[in-house]
N, C-alpha and C positions, 0 to 999 in steps of 0.2 A: 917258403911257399908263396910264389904269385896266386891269389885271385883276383878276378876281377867282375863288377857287378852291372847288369843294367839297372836302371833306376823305373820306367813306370814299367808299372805292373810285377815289376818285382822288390822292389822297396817305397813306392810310391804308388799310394792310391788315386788311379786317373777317375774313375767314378763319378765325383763331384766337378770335375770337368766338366766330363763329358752332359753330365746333368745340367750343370748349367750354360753349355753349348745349343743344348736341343730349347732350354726355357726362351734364350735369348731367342731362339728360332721359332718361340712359340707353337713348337713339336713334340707329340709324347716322347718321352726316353725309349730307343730302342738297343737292344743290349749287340754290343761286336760282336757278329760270327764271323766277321771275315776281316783277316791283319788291314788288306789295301780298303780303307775307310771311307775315301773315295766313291768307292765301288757302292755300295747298301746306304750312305748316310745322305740328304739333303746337302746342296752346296751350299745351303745359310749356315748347315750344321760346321761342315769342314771347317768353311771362312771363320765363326767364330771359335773352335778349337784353335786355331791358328793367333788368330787375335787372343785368345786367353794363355797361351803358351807362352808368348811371345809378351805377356803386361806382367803383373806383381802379380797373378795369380798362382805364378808358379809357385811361390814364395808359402802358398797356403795348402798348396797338395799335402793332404797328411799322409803317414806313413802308411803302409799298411797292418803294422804291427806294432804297436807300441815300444816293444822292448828293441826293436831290429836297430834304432841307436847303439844302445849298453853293446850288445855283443858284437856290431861294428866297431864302436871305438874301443873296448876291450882288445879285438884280433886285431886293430891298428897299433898298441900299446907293446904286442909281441915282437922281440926280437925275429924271431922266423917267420914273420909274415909281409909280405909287403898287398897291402890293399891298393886298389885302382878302379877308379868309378867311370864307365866307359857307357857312355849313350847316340845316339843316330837321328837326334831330332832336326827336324825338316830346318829352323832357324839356328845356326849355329851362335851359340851365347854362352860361352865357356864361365865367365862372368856370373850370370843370373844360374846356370846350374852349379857352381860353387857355391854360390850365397843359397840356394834350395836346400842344399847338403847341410849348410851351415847352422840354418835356422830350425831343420829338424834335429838339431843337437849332434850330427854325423861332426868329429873332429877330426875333417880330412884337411890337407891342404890341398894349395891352388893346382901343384902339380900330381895331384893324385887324382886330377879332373879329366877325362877326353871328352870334349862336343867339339870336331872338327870337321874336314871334309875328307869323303870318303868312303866307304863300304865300313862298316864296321867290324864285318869279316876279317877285310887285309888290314884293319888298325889290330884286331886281334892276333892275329898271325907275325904282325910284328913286333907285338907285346910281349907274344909266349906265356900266355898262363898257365897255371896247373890246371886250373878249374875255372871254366867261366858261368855264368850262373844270368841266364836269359830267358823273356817270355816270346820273344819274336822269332816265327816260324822261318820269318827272309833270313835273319840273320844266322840261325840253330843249324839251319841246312850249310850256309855259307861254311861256317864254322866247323861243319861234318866233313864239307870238300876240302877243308884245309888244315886237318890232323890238328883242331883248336877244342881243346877235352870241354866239352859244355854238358851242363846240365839245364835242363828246363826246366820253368815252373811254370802248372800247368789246370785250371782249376775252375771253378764254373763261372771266374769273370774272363779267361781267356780261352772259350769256347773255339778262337779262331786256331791254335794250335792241337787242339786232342789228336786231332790226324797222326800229330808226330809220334805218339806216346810209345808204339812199339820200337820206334827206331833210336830209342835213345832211352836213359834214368831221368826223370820227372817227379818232381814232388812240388806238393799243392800248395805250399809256402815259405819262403827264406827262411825261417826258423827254426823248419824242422828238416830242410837237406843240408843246411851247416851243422846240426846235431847227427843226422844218418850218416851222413857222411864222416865225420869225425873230425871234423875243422874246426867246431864249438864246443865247448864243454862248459859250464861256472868253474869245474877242476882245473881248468887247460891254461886260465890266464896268466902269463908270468911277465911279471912285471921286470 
């Protein structure tokens, strides 16, 4: 079984980012309702997401669940699984989101990394996953127009997708749609 995962907001807590985006901006935190951030944030706000993305701060996004290592590197440990960490950030740094993966204790390798250019639709499409597992509404829909089986997470920090929730399976956090779904188990691990 291919899956394949985006990283914020579904394995990575962007929060503290975005927190310390609005400080530098000397702006209260306002929370994303809309994906294109652009659009609702301050341009001091954008510029310094961009500048934090792009420094060692990536390095310090925590996860958003503690265990979501274990049962990553667990399902990478399986014979019948192949893992693949597939993200669409504006700075392509293939590099710095290995070493992100690395440092949260994820034992993927170099090649089990995509930040490249392109849609991350048609990277998905020509990936062929069984299961893709995404918080982004751009990419959920792309991935709908092109028979790419995804699931959303969907949950009261990413306000900007609930719109989708009829048109697709959502669940509020990687830990518990790798168990509904039957991908994870502590029984399942086979070494």
């Amino acid at each position: 079984m291919k899956i394949t995962f985006d990283l914020d907001d579904v394995i990575f807590n962007m929060k503290p980012l975005f927190h310390e985006a609005f400080n530098k901006a000397g702006i209260p935190y306002k929370k994303n309702t809309n994906w294109n951030i652009a659009e609702i944030y301050d341009e001091n706000v954008c510029q310094n997401l961009i500048d934090l993305w792009s420094s060692d701060a990536l390095y310090r996004m925590p996860v958003l669940d503690p265990g979501i290592p274990y049962i990553l590197n667990s399902l990478m440990k399986r014979s019948d699984m192949e893992i693949l960490f597939v993200t669409e950030r504006r700075l392509k740094q293939p590099e710095k989101t290995f070493m992100q993966l690395r440092n949260a204790g994820i034992n993927c390798s170099y090649n089990q990394v995509y930040d490249q250019e392109g849609l991350k639709s048609d990277i998905l499409r020509d990936i062929r996953p069984d299961v893709h597992f995404d918080d982004s509404p751009l990419v959920i829909q792309g991935c709908l127009l092109k028979d790419v089986p995804v699931i959303m997470i969907s949950n009261n920090s990413t306000l900007y997708n609930h719109y989708l929730r009829g048109q697709l399976k959502h669940y509020t956090n990687l830990r518990t749609a790798l168990f509904k779904e039957g991908i994870y188990s502590p029984n399942s691990i086979k070494r």
